[in-house]
Backbone as CSV, one residue per row, in Angstrom:
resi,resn,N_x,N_y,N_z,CA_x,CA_y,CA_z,C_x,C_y,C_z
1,UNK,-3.744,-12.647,-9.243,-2.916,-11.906,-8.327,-1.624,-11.541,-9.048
2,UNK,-1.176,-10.555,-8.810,-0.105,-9.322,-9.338,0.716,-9.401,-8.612
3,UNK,1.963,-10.063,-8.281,3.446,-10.289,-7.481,4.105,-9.369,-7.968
4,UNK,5.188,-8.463,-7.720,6.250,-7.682,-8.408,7.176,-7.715,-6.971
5,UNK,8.225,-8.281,-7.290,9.755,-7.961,-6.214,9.749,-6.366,-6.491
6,UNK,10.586,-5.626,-5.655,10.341,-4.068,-5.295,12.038,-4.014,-4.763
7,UNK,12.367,-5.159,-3.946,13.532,-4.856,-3.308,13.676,-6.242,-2.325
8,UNK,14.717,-6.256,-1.543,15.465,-7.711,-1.115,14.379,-8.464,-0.567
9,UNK,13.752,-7.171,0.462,12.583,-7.768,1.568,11.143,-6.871,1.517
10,UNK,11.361,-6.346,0.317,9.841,-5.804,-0.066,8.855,-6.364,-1.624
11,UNK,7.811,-6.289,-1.668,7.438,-7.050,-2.284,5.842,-6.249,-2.712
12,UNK,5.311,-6.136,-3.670,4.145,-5.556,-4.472,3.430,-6.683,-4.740
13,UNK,1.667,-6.587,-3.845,1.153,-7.843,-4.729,-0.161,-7.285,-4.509
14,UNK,-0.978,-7.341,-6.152,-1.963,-6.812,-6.187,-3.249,-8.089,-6.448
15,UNK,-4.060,-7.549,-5.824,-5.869,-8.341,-5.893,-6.731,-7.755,-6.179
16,UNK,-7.028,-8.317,-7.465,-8.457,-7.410,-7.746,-9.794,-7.617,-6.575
17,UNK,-10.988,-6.905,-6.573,-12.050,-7.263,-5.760,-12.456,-8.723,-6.140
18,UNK,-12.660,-8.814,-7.206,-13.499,-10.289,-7.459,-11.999,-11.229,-6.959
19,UNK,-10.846,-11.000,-6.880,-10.198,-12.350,-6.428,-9.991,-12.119,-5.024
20,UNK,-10.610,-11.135,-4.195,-10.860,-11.330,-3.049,-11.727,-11.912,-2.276
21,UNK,-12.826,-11.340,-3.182,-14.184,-12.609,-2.934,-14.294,-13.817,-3.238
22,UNK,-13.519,-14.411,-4.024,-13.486,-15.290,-4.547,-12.388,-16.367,-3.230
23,UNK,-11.951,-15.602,-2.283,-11.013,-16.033,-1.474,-11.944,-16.096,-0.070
24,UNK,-13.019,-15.725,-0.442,-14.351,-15.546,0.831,-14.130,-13.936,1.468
25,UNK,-13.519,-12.931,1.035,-14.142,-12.188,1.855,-14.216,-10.840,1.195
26,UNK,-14.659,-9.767,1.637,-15.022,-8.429,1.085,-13.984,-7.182,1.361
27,UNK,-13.999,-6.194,0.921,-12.940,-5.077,1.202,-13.669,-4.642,2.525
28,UNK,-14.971,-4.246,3.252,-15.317,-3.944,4.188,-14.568,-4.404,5.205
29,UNK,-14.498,-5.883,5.022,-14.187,-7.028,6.171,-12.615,-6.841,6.474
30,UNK,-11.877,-6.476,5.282,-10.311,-6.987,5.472,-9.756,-5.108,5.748
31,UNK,-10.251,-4.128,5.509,-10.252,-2.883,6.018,-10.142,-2.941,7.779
32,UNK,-8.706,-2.439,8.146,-8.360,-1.925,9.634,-7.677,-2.944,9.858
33,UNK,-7.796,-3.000,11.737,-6.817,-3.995,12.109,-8.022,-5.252,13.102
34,UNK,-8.195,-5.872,11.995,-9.231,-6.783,13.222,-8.548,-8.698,12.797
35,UNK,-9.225,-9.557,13.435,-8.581,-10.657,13.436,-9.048,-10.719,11.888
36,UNK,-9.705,-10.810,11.169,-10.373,-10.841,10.162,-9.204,-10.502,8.796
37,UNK,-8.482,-9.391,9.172,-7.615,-8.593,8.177,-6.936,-9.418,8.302
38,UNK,-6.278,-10.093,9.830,-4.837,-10.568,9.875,-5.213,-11.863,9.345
39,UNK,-6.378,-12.676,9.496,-6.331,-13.737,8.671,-6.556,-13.960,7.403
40,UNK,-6.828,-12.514,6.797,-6.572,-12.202,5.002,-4.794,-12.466,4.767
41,UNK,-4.862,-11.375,5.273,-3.068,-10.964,5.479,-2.337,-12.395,5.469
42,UNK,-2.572,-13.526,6.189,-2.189,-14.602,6.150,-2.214,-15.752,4.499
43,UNK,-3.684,-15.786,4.431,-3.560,-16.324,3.559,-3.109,-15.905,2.052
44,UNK,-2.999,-14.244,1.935,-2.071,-14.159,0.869,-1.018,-14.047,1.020
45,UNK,-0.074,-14.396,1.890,0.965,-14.337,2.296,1.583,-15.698,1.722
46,UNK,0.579,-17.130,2.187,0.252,-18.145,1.274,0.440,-18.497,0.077
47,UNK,-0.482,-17.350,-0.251,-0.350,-17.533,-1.799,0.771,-17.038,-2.601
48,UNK,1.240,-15.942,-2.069,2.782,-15.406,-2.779,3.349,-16.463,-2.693
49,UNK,3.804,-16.953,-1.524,4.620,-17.973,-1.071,4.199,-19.367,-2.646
50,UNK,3.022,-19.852,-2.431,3.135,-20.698,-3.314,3.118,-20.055,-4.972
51,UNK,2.703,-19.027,-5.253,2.431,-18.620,-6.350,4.313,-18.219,-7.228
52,UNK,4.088,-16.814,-5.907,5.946,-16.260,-6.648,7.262,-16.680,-6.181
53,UNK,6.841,-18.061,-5.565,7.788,-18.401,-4.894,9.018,-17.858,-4.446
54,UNK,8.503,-16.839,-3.108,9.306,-16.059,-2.827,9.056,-16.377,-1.562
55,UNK,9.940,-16.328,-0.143,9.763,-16.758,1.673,9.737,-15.537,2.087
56,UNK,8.203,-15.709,2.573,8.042,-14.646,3.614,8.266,-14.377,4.560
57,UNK,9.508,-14.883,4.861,9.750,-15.055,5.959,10.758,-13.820,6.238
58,UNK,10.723,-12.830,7.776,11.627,-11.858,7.780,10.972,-10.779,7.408
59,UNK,9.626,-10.641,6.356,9.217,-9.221,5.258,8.044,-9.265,6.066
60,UNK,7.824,-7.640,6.292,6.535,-7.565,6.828,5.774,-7.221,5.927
61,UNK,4.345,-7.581,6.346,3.327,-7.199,5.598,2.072,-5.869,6.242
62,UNK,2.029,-5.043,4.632,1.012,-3.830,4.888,0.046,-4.014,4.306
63,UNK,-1.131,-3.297,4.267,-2.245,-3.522,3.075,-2.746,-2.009,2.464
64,UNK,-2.527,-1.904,1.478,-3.125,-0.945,1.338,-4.460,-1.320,-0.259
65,UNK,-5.063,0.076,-0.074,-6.656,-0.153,-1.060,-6.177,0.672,-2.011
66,UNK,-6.992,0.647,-3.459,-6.960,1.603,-3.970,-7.650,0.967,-5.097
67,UNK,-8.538,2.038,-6.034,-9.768,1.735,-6.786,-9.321,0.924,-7.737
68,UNK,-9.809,0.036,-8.716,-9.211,-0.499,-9.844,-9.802,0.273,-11.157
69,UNK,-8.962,0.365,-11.701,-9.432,1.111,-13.400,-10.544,1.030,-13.549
């Protein structure tokens, strides 16, 4: 996973496919707004938190897709 600070309360963090699956779930599954996304959304929220040790607390979170190289 790919952390980059952006600004005070914004934040860049990238996942390849295989470290999504590897987290149990698929791009099908975490695509839209279902309980499913928000409990993706959660646990990398998690992982920043423990990884870039940065508090998520206050910053909202978006998701967006996009192909890998």
């Amino acid at each position: 996973m790919e952390i980059e600070r952006l600004g005070e309360n914004k934040i860049r963090c990238a996942l390849s496919e295989e470290e999504i699956r590897e987290m149990g779930y698929n791009i099908d599954e975490i695509i839209g707004n279902t309980e499913v996304t928000q409990e993706f959304m959660r646990a990398v929220v998690e992982l920043v938190e423990e990884q870039g040790n940065i508090s998520m607390q206050n910053i909202s979170c978006l998701l967006y897709t996009s192909p890998s190289p």
